[in-house]
Structures are given as C-alpha cells and as structure tokens.
C-alpha positions in Angstrom: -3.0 23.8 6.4 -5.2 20.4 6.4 -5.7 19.5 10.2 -3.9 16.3 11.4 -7.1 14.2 12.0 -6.6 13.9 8.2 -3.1 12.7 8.1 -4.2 9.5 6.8 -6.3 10.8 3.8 -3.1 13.0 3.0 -0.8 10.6 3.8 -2.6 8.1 1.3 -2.8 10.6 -1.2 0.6 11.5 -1.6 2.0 7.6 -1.0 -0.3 6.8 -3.9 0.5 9.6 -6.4 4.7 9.4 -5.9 4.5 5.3 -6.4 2.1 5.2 -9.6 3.6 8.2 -11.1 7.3 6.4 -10.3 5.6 2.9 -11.5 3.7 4.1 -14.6 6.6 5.7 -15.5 8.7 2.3 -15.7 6.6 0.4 -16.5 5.7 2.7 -19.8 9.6 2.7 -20.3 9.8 -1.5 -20.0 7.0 -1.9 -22.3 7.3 0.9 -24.9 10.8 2.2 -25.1 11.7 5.6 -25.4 9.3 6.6 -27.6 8.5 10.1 -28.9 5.2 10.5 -27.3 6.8 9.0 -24.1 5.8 11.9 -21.8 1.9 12.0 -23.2 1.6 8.0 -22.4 3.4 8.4 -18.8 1.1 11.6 -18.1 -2.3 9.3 -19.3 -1.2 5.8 -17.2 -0.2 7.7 -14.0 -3.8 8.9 -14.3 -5.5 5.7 -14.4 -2.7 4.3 -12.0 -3.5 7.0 -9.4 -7.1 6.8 -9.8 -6.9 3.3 -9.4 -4.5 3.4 -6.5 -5.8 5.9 -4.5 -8.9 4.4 -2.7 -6.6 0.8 -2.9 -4.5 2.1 -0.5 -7.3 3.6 1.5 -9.0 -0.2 1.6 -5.6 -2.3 1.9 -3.9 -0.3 4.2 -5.5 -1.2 7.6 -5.3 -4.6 6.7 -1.5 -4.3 5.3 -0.3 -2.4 9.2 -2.0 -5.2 11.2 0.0 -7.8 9.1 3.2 -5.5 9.1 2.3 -5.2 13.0 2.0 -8.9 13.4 5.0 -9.8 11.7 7.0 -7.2 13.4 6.1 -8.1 17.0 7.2 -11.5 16.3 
C-alpha cells in the first residue's frame, strides 16, 4: 500500500484519470458519432486528456478548496 502522506498525489491521480476518461469519452461521442474506430480515438484522447489533467489538478486544486472553503463558510 502507498502511505497516506500521499493521499493527495493518489487522490489526484485517480480524480483525473475517471473524469477525462468519462469526458474524452463524450466528448469523442458528441463530436464524431459512433464511429467504427470509436474505441482507438477514446483510448488516444483520454491519453492526452489525462496527461494534460493530471498536474492541472495538482496546480488548481489548492486554489479551487480555498475558494470552495470560502464560499462554503459563508
């Protein structure tokens, strides 16, 4: 097992892969159909989209809590 000081990194890593794969996947849908090589084209823009959102969460998040925190205490 990872130890919990690395919740975050984890956390991040999983939050990231579940929503690109889940919006890669629509948005490939929306903007191509169901096409034969659907799967392939998913498979290649969850890629990018995870590479991409993976250290975006890591940067936005602190910044997206102390908002959320704000607004919440409110």
């Amino acid at each position: 097992m990872i130890s919990a000081k690395y919740l975050q990194y984890v956390q991040t890593f999983l939050l990231s892969g579940f929503m690109s794969f889940i919006m890669s996947g629509a948005i490939s849908f929306i903007n191509l159909g169901l096409v034969d090589n659907f799967i392939s084209i998913w498979i290649n823009a969850w890629l990018v989209a995870y590479a991409i959102a993976f250290p975006t969460i890591l940067v936005v998040f602190p910044f997206a809590r102390n908002l959320a925190m704000k607004i919440a205490s409110k």
